[in-house]
Structures are given as structure tokens and as C-alpha cells.
LUMDREN-595477 format. One line per 5 residues: their letters; for each residue y, z, x of C-alpha. Coordinates in steps of 0.25 Angstrom, whole numbers. Each point is the difference from the previous one (the first is absolute). Example, Ala and Ser with C-alpha at 12.3 -4.5 7.8 and 13.67 -1.06 7.14 Angstrom:
as) -18,31,49 | 14,-2,6
END
This chain:
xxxxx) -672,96,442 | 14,-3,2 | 3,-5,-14 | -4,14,-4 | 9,7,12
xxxxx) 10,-7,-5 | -2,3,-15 | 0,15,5 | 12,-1,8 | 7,-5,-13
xxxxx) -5,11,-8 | 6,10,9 | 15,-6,0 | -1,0,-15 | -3,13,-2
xxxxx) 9,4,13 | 11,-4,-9 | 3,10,-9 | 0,9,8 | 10,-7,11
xxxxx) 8,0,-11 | 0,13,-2 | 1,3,14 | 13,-6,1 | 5,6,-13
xxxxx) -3,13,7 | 9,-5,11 | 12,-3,-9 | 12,8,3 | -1,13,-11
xxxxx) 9,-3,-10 | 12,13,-4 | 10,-1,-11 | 12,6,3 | 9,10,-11
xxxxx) 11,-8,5 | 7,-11,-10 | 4,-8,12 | -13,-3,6 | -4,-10,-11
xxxxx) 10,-13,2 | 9,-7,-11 | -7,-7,-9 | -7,-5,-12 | -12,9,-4
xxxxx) -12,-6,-8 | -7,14,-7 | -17,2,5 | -6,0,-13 | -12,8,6
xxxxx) 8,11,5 | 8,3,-13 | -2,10,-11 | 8,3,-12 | -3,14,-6
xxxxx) 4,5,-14 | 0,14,-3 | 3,3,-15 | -3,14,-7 | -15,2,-8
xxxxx) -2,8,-13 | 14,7,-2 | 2,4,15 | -14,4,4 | -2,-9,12
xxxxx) 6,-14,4 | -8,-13,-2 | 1,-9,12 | -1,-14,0 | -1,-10,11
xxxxx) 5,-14,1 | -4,-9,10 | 4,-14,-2 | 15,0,8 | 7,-12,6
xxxxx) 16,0,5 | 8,-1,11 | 10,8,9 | 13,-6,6 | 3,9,11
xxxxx) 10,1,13 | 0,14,6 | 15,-2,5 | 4,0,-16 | -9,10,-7
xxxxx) 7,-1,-12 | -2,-16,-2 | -15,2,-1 | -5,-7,-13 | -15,1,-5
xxxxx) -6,-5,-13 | -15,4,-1 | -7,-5,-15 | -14,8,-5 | -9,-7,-10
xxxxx) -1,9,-10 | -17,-5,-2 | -1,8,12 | 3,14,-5 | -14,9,3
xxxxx) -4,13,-4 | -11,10,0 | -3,0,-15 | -10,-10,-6 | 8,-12,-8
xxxxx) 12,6,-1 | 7,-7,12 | -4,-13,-13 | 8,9,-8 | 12,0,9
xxxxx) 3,-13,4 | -3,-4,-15 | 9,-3,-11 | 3,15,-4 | 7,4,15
xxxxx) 2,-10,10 | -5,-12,-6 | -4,-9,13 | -3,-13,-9 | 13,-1,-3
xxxxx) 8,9,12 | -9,-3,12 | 9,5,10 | 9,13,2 | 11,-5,10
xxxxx) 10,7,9 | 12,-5,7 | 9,8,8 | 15,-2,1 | 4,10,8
xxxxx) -7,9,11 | 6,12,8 | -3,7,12 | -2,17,-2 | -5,3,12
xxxxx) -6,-3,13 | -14,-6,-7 | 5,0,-14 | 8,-8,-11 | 2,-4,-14
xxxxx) -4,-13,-7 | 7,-3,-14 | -2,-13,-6 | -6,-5,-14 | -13,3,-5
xxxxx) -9,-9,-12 | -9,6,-8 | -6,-3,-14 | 11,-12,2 | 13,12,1
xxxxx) 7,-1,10 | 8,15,5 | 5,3,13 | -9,9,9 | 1,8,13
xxxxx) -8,2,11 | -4,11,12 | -3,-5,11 | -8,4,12 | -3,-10,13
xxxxx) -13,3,3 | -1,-7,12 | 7,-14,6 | -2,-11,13 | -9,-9,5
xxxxx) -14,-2,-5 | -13,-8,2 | 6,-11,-10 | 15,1,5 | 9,11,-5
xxxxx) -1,10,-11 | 7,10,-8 | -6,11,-8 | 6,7,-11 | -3,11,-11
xxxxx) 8,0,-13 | 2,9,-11 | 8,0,-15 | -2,2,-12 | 2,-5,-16
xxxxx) -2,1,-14 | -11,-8,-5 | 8,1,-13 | 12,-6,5 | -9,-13,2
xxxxx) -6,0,-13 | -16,3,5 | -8,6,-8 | 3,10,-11 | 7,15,2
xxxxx) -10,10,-1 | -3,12,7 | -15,-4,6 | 7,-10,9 | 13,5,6
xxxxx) 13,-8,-1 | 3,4,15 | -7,-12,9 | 2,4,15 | -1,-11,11
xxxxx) -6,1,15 | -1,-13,6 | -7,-4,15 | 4,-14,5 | -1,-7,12
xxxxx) 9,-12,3 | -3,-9,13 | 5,-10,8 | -8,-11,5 | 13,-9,5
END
């Protein structure tokens, strides 16, 4: 009899356990970010590859539309001090295998030997030289950008989403945007089905855990 009350006594603080757990979570202090650049310290960021998407939107069938595709596989890091704005530094790669869209077989045909060529170019490649301040929450990034193995310079908009201390340490959140010719890389064929125009909206994430 008391080997069984002890057995069920032991069942009960295993399955108590989870949900302590989320009990205390509950608890934890709500975490805010803050519009402010000063509120995330100076630092070396490392990019959270699960929260950060790179869309392409390019023009489909003469103008009709645009095709978007989505790339998920991003790594980089941001150099930041929010006394010197202009200092910041970020080099972000993308595997171009990655590349996703919503037509059957033809995110193969992208990323093969007729437009970006992945076997051979796996990674498109940005890194900034330069970044200015234009306003209270926004900026611009220039730097170098690789693709299809060219390399042309490239700039950014940029919008802080949201910065300070997170449940890992502290984050910053930004939202970029640009543009380029896909022509000026060498991907792909001229033709008026697929538009030379490529624009680019990027969501990244960077964190600091130290």
C-alpha cells in the first residue's frame, strides 16, 4: 500500500511539471520592444534564422502581376552602437537553394543552371560599408551585394521595427528594402515573362546573448 502511494505521489509531480513551468512562464516580466535605437546596447549581433525572410518580388507575364518569392535560409551578423549610428556594419548571406515559390517545379528551374545557378553560386551575399541615419527610426544601408558570383554595390531602406532586451538577451529588429536588376547579375535570360526589375523586402532579427 505505501509503495503504491508513493508511486502515485510521483506521478503527480511529473505531471505537475509542465505546467509549473508554465506557470512561471506566465509570471516572467512581459517583454516590450521599444521604437528607440538606444534601448538595444552596443554590440556584436548574431541574426535568428527563424525569424528572418527575404522576399523577391519580380514582374509576371509582361506587367500583369508580380511573382513573389520567398527565401528562407539567412545567416549574418549586425555590429552595432547606438552612440554611432553611422558605424553599424551588417553582412547577411541567403542560400540561394532556399528560393520558394507557389508554382509547382519552377522554384528547380530558378535556382538551376539557367537563372541563379545554386550548384555553383550557393549564396547571394550583402555587406554594408556605409549606413545613415534619415530619421528618428530610419536609415540607409549601402554596402556590396553577390549574386550569380557579381558583385555591385547596393542600397538599402531601413526601418527599426522594434529594439531592447528580450527573453534571450537583447534584440533589434529591422525591415529592409531595395532593389536591382537581375540582368546586371547575369541571372537568367531577358525576357518579358519574367521582369528584369527584382525588388527586395527583408525581415531580420539579430540578438545578443552576451
Amino acid at each position: 500500500m505505501r509503495r503504491l502511494a508513493s508511486l502515485l505521489v510521483a506521478a503527480s509531480v511529473l505531471t505537475a511539471g509542465p505546467a509549473l513551468a508554465q506557470q512561471a512562464a506566465s509570471r516572467a516580466p512581459p517583454v516590450k520592444a521599444a521604437k528607440d535605437p538606444a534601448a538595444a546596447p552596443k554590440g556584436v549581433y548574431i541574426l535568428d534564422p527563424s525569424q528572418a525572410s527575404v522576399l523577391l518580388r519580380v514582374a509576371h507575364g509582361g506587367g500583369f502581376s508580380f511573382t513573389v518569392l520567398r527565401m528562407g535560409d539567412v545567416s549574418g551578423a549586425l555590429s552595432w552602437d547606438p552612440a554611432n549610428l553611422a558605424a553599424a556594419r551588417v553582412n547577411i548571406k541567403v542560400a540561394a537553394s532556399s528560393l520558394q515559390t507557389n508554382v509547382p517545379g519552377f522554384a528547380d528551374q530558378l535556382t538551376g543552371p539557367d537563372f541563379l545557378n545554386a550548384a555553383k553560386f550557393p549564396d547571394a551575399v550583402f555587406r554594408s560599408n556605409a549606413a545613415r541615419r534619415t530619421g528618428p527610426t530610419t536609415g540607409e544601408i549601402s554596402g556590396n551585394f553577390t549574386l550569380h558570383g557579381v558583385t555591385m554595390p547596393l542600397t538599402l531602406s531601413v526601418e527599426l521595427i522594434g529594439a531592447g532586451p528580450a527573453l534571450r538577451g537583447s534584440a533589434l529588429g529591422f525591415r529592409a528594402r531595395g532593389a536591382f536588376h537581375r540582368s546586371d547579375f547575369g541571372v537568367g535570360p531577358i525576357s518579358p515573362v519574367i521582369g528584369d526589375d527584382v525588388e527586395v523586402d527583408i525581415d531580420v532579427e539579430f540578438v545578443k546573448t552576451q
